[in-house]
C-alpha positions as CSV (number, residue, x, y, z in Angstrom):
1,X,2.5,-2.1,-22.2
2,X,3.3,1.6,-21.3
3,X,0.1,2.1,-19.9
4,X,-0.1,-1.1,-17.7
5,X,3.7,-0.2,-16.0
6,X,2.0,3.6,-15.7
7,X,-1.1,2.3,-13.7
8,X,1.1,0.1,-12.1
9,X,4.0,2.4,-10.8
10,X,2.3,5.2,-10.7
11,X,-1.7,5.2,-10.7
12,X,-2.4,2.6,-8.3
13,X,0.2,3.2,-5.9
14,X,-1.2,7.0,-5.6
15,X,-4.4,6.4,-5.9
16,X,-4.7,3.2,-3.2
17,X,-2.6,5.4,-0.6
18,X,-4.6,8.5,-0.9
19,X,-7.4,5.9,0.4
20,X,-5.8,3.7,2.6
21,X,-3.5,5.7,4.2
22,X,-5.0,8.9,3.3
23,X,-8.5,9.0,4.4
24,X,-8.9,6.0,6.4
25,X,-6.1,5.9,8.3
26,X,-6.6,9.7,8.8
27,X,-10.0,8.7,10.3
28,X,-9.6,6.0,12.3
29,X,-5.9,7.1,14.2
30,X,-8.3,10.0,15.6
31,X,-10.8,7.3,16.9
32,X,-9.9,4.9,20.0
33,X,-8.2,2.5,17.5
34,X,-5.3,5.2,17.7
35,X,-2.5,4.8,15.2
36,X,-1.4,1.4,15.8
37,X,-5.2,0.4,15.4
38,X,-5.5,2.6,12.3
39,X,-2.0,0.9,11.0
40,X,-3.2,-3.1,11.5
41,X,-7.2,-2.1,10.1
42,X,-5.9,-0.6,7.2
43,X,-2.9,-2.8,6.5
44,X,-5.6,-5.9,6.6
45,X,-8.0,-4.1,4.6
46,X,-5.2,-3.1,2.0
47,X,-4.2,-6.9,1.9
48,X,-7.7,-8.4,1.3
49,X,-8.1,-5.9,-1.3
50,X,-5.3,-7.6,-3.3
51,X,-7.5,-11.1,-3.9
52,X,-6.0,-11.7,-6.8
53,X,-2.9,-12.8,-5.1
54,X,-4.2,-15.6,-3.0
55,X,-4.5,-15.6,0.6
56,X,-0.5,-16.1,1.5
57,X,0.2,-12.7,-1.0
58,X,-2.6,-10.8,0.7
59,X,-0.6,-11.7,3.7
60,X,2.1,-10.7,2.4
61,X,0.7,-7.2,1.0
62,X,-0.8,-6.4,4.5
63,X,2.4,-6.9,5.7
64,X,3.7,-4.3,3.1
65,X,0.8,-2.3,4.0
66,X,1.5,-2.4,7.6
67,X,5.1,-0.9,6.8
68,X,3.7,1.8,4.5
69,X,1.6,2.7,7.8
70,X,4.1,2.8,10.1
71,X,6.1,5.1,7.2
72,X,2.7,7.5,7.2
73,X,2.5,7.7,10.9
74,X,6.0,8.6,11.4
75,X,6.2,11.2,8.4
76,X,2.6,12.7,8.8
77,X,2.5,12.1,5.4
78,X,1.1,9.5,2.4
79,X,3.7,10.8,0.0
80,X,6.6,8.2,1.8
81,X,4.4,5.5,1.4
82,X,3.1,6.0,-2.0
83,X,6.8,6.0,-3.1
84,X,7.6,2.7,-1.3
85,X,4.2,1.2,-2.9
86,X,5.9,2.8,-6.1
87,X,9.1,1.6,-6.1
88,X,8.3,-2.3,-4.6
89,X,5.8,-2.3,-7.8
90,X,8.6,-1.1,-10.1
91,X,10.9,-3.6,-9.0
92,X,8.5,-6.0,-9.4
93,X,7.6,-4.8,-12.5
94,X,11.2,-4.9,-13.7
95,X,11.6,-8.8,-12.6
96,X,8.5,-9.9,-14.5
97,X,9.7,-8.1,-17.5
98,X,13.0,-9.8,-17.0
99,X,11.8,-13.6,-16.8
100,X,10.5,-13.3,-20.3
């Protein structure tokens, strides 16, 4: 179990934001999509890469993942987002473990 809440809270939050908001986000913002363009491709991309979920929680995630864009555009940074991606999978983390 240690390992599943460190890839969880940790090793997927990092890792997916370097890449979605990272490098394409980076990319695309500098291309006529702009940053609101970047924002809504990457936010949809980051939702259907949750398939797992269904179509109403990849909804749901690119709506998390639009947030987490707007948070990288206005900081300049991934390192806001990856701790909101971070923290919303530690809390749900915390409530699964709980409804045992």
């Amino acid at each position: 179990m240690p390992l599943f809440w460190l890839n969880a809270v940790l090793i997927a939050p990092a890792a997916e934001e370097v890449i979605f908001r990272g490098f394409l986000y980076r990319a695309w913002s500098a291309t006529q999509l702009g940053p609101s363009g970047a924002i809504v491709l990457t936010a949809i991309l980051f939702g259907l890469g949750h398939l797992e979920y269904g179509w109403f929680g990849m909804a749901g995630i690119a709506v998390s993942g639009s947030i987490m864009g707007w948070l990288r555009w206005r900081s300049g940074s991934v390192i806001p987002s990856m701790f909101t991606y971070a923290a919303y999978n530690a809390c749900a983390m915390i409530v699964f473990a709980l409804a045992d």
